[in-house]
C-alpha positions as CSV (number, residue, x, y, z in Angstrom):
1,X,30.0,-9.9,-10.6
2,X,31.2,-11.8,-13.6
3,X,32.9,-11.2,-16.9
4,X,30.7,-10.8,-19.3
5,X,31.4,-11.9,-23.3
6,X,29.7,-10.4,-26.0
7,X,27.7,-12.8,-27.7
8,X,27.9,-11.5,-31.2
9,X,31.6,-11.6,-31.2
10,X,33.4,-13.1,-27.9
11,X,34.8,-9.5,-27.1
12,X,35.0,-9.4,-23.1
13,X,32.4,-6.6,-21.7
14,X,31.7,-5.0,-17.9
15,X,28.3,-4.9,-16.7
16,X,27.7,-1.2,-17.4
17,X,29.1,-1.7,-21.0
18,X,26.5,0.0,-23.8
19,X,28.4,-1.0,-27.0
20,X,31.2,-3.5,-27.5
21,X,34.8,-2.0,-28.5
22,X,35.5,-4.9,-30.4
23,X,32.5,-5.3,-33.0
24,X,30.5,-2.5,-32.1
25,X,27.5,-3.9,-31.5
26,X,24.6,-2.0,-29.3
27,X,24.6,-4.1,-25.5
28,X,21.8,-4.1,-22.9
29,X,21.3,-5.5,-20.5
30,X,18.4,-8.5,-20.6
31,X,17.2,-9.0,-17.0
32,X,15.5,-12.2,-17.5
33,X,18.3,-13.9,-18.9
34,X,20.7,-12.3,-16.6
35,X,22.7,-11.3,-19.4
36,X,24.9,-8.5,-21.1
37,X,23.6,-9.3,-25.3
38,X,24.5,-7.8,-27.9
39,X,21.0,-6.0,-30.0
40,X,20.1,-4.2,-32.7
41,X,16.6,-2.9,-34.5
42,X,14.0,-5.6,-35.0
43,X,12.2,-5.2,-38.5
44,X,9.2,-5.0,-38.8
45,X,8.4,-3.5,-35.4
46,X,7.6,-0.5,-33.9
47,X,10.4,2.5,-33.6
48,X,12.3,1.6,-31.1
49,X,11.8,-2.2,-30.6
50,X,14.8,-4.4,-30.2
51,X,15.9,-7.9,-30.4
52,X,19.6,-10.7,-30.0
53,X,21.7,-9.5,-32.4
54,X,21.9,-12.9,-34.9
55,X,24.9,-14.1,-37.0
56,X,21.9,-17.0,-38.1
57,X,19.0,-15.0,-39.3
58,X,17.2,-17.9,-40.6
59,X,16.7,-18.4,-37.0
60,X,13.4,-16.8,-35.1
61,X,14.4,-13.5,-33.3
62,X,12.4,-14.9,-29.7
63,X,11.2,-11.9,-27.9
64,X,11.5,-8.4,-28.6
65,X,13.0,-5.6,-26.2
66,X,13.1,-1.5,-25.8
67,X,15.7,0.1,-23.9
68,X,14.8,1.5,-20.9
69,X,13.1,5.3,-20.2
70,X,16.0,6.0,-18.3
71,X,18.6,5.8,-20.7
72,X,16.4,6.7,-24.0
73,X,15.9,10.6,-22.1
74,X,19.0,10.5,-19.4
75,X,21.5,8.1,-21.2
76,X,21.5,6.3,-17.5
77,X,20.7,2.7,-17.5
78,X,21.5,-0.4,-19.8
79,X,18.9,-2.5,-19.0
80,X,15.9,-3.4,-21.7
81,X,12.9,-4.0,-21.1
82,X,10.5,-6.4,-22.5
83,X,8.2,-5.2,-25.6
84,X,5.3,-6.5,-23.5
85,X,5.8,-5.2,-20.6
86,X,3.7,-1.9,-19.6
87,X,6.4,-0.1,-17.6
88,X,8.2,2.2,-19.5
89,X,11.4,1.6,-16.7
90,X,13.1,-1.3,-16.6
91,X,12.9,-3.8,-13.0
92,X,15.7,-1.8,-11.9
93,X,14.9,2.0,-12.3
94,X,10.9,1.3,-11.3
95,X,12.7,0.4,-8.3
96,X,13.2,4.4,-7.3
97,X,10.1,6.5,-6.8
98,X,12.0,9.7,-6.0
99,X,15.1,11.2,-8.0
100,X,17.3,14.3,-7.5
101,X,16.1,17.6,-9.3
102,X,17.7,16.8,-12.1
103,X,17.8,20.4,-13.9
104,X,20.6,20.8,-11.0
105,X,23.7,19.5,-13.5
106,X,25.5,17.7,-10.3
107,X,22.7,16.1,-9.6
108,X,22.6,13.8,-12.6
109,X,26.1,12.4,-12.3
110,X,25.1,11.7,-8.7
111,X,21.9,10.0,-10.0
112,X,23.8,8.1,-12.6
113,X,26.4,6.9,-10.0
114,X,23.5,5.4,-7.4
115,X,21.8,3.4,-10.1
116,X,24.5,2.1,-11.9
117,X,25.3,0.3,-7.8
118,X,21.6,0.0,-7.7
119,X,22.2,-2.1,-11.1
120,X,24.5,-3.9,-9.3
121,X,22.7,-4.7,-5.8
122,X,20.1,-5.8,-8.1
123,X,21.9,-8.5,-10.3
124,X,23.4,-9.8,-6.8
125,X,19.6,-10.0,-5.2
126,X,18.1,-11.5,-8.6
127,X,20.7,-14.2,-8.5
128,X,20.1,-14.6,-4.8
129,X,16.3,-15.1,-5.7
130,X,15.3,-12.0,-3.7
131,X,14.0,-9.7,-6.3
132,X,12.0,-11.1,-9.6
133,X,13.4,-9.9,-13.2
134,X,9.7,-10.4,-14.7
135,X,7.3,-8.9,-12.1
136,X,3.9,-9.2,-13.8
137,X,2.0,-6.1,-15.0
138,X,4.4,-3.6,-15.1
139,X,5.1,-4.4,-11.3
140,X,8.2,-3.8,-9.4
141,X,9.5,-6.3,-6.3
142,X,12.2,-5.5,-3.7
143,X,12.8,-1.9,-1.9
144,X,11.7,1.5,-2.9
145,X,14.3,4.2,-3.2
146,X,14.0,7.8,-2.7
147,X,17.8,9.6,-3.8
148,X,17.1,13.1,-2.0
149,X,19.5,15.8,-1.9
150,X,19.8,18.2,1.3
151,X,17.8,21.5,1.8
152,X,18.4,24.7,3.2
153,X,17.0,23.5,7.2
154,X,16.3,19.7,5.7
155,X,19.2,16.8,6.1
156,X,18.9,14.0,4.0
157,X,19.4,11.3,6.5
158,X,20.8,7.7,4.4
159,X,17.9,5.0,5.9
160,X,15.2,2.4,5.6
161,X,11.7,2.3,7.0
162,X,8.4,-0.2,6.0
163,X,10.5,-0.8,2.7
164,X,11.7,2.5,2.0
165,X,15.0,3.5,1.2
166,X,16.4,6.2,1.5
167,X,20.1,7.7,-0.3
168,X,21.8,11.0,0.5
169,X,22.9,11.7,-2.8
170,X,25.8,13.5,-1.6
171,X,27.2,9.7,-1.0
172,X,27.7,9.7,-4.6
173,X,30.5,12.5,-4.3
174,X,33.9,11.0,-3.7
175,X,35.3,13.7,-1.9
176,X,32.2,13.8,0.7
177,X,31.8,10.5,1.2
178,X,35.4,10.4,2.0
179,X,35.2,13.1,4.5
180,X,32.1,11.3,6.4
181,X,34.9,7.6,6.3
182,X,37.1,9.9,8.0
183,X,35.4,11.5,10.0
184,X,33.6,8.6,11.4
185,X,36.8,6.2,11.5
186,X,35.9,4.0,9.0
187,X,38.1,1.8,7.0
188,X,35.3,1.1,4.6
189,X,32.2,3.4,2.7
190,X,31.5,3.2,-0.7
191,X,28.1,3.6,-2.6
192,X,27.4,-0.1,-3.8
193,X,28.2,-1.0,0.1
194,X,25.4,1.7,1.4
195,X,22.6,0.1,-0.8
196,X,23.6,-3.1,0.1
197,X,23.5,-2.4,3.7
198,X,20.0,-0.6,3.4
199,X,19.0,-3.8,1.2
200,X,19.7,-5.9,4.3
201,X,17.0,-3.3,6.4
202,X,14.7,-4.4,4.1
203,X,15.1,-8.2,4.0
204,X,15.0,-8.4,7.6
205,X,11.2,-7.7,7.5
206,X,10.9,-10.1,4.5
207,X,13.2,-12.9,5.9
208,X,12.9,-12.6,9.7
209,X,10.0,-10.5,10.7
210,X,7.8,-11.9,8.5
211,X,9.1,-15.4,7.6
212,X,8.8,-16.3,11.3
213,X,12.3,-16.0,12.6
214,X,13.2,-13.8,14.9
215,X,13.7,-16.0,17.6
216,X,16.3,-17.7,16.5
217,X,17.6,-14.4,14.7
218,X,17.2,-12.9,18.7
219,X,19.7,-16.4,19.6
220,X,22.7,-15.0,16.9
221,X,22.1,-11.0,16.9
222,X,20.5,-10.0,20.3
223,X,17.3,-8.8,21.0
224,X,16.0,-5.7,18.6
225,X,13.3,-4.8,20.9
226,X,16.0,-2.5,22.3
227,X,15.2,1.0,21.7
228,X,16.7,1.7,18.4
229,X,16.9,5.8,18.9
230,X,18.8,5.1,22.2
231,X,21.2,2.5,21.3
232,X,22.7,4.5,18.3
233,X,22.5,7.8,20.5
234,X,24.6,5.6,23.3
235,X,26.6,4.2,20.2
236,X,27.4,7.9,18.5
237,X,28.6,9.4,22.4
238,X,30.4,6.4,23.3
239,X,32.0,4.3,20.0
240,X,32.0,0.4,20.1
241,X,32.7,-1.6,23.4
242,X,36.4,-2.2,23.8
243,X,37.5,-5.5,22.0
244,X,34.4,-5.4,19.6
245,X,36.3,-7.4,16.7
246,X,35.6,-10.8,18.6
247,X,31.7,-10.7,17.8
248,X,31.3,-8.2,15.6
249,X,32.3,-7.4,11.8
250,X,32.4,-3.7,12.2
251,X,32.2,-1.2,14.9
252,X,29.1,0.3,13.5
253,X,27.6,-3.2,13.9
254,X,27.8,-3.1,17.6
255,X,25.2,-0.1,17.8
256,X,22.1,-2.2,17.4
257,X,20.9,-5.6,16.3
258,X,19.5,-4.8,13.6
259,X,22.4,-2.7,12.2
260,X,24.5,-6.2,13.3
261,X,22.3,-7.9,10.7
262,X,22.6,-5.2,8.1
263,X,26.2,-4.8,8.2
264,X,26.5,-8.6,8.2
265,X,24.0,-8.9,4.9
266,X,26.3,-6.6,3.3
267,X,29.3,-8.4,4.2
268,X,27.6,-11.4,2.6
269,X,26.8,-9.9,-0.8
270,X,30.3,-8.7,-1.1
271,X,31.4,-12.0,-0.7
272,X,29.0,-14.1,-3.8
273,X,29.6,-10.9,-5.5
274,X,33.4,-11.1,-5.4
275,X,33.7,-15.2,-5.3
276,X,31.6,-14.5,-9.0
277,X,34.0,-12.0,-10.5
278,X,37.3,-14.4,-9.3
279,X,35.0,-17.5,-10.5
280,X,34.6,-15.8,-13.8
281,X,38.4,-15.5,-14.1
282,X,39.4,-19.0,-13.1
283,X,40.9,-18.0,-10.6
284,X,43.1,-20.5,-8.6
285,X,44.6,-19.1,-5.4
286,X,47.7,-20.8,-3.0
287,X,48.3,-18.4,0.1
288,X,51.9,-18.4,-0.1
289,X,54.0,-20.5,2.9
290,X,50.5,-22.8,2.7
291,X,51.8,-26.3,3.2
292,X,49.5,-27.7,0.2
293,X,51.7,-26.5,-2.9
294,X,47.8,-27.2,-4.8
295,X,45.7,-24.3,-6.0
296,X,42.0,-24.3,-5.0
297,X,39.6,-22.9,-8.1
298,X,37.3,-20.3,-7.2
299,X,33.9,-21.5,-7.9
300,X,30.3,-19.1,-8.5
301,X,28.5,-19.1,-5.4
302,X,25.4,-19.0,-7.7
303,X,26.3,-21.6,-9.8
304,X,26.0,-24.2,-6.8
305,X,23.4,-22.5,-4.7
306,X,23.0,-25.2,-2.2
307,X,27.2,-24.7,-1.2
308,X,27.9,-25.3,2.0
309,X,28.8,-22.3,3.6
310,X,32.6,-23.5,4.8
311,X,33.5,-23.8,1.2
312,X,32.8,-20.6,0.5
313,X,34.7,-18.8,3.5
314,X,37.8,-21.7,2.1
315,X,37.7,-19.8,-1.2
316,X,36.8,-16.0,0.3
317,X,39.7,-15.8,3.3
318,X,42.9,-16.6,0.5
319,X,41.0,-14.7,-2.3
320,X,40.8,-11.3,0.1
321,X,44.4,-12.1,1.1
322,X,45.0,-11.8,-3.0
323,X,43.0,-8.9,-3.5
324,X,44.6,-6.9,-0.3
325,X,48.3,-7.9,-1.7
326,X,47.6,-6.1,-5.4
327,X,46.1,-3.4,-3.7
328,X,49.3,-2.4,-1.5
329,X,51.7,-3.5,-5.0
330,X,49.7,-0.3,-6.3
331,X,50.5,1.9,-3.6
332,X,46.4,1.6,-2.6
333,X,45.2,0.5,1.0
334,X,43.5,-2.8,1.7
335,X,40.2,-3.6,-0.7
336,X,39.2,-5.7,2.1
337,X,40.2,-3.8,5.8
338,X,38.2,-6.8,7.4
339,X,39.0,-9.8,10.0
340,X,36.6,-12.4,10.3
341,X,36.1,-14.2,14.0
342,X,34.0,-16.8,15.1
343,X,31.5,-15.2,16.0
344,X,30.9,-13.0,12.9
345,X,31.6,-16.3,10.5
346,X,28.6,-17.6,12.7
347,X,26.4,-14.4,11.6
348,X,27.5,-14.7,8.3
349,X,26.6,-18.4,8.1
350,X,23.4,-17.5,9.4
351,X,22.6,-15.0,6.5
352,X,23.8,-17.4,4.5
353,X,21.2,-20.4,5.5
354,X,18.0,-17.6,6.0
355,X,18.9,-16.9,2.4
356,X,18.8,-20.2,1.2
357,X,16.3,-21.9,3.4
358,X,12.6,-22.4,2.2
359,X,10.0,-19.9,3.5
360,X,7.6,-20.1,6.3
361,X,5.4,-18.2,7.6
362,X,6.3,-16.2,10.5
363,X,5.0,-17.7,14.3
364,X,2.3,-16.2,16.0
365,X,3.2,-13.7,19.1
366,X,6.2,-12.1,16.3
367,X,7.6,-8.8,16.8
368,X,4.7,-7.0,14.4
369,X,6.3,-3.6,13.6
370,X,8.8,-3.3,10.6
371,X,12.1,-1.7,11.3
372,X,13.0,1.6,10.2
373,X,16.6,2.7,10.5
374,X,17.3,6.6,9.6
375,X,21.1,7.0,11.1
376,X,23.7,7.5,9.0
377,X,27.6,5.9,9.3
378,X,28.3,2.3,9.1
379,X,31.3,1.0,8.1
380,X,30.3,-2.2,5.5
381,X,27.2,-0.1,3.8
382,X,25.4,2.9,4.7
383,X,23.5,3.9,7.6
């Protein structure tokens, strides 16, 4: 994700930023202008009503705002909300249906810590064109979450099914969710990385089931007619095939086709998402020993949507190679424990075009059942 810059007073400011440190202006987040702005109290409005902070006021204020529910009683969200709109939440928040029992004090920094990656998956999706920032009436569009916390005799198992997702909110605790890395051998498992897998769930009934394309999905991933129950069971007893890195781009990935695609997805919003944070930095990278002595910018994915997809992987392979290199001079392991073959730059690529492509309708004699995955452990998201 990008810098943003305060645009009362050019300070630099972080997506999850609610005031700026330089002039101290209130920040939200404006979801229809994709935008970190800097507000304050529109006069002449009802309490609570917001608008652009102006250095011109003999300009118009435009539209009018109000913080969202979420952080007005919890102090958990930075995203406003138009002055119009019926929902009290803003596009993000209306997105979960479910929280945590929130009288349980650990339960509302877990909260806190799911949405503010939710925020995240969201910005990634709305720039993607996957998810609206002005759904009419009050209306929400993409998943449904549900962050549940285990019972005495009741697991919270990390899934999707028919749209639903569904977060453990014990993923939100460092030291458990590196426990479950550990313990199930993965070099990668953080809470942004389990929405966006379970994101992916999702937008295979949108972009392949329903869109018509799971042929041609069935030509790249396999066939997800496979019993889904079985395969991870076979999966959990037996681990990945031997010399799985040639097809796959993580063990979990080789349990099932559709947990293929998922991990894939995820692998592909890390990418726009990271090429957009180096992009907003001008970053110019030169693997050292390259023969070219010339450094390649880093360019927005989203600012040239119809890239081809080899000029992104040009700009992603040196910029992981740059990110994994400041990472070991701080003593940490690799950001990016991940090696790209053929066959999973061919998986990616196909993410890539589904995403871009125009939609159709889906083909007569199409698998008709959405997918529902309820397992927990995968390596690039969550289960």
């Amino acid at each position: 994700m990008k810098t943003f810059r305060c645009d009362f007073c050019g300070h630099p400011l972080f997506f999850e930023n609610v005031q700026c440190l330089q002039c101290g202006s209130d920040l939200a987040f404006l979801p229809h202008r994709m935008a970190l702005c800097a507000v304050e109290p529109a006069p002449d409005q009802p309490e609570g009503t917001l608008q652009r902070k102006r250095r011109n006021r003999t300009k118009p204020p435009g539209r009018f705002y109000r913080l969202c529910h979420n952080h007005v009683q919890h102090q958990a969200c930075n995203f406003a909300v138009p002055s119009t709109d019926p929902n009290p939440l803003c596009v993000s928040c209306r997105q979960t249906r479910v929280l945590p029992d929130l009288s349980v004090p650990e339960n509302h920094t877990r909260w806190y810590r799911i949405e503010t990656a939710k925020r995240r998956l969201f910005y990634t999706l709305a720039k993607l064109g996957l998810a609206s920032v002005e759904p009419p009436d009050g209306q929400t569009d993409g998943p449904i979450f549900e962050f549940l916390a285990d019972q005495p005799g009741f697991q919270v198992m990390t899934g999707h099914c028919n749209g639903l997702i569904t977060i453990n909110i014990s993923e939100a605790d460092d030291t458990e969710r590196v426990r479950r890395r550990v313990m199930l051998h993965e070099p990668y498992r953080t809470l942004l990385g389990h929405l966006r897998h379970e994101s992916g769930h999702y937008y295979w009934d949108r972009l392949i089931l329903q869109s018509g394309r799971v042929e041609s999905f069935r030509e790249t991933f396999g066939d997800e007619s496979i019993d889904y129950r079985t395969a991870l069971d076979t999966y959990y007893a037996n681990g990945a095939m031997q010399g799985w890195q040639d097809s796959y781009i993580s063990m979990y990935a080789t349990s099932h086709p559709w947990e293929d695609w998922a991990e894939t997805w995820a692998h592909y919003l890390h990418m726009v998402d990271l090429l957009e944070t180096a992009a907003s930095y001008n970053t110019r990278v030169v693997v050292p020993g390259d023969d070219s002595d010339e450094a390649e910018e880093v360019t927005s994915p989203f600012d040239n949507m119809s890239a081809d997809f080899d000029q992104l992987v040009d700009q992603w392979m040196p910029l992981t190679l740059l990110v994994n290199s400041m990472n070991r001079s701080l003593g940490q392991d690799d950001a990016y424990p991940f090696a790209l073959s053929k066959r999973s730059l061919a998986k990616l690529k196909f993410v890539h075009d589904v995403i871009h492509a125009p939609p159709q309708l889906a083909q007569q004699g199409d698998v008709d059942a959405a997918s529902c995955q309820t397992m927990s452990a995968p390596a690039v998201g969550g289960a």
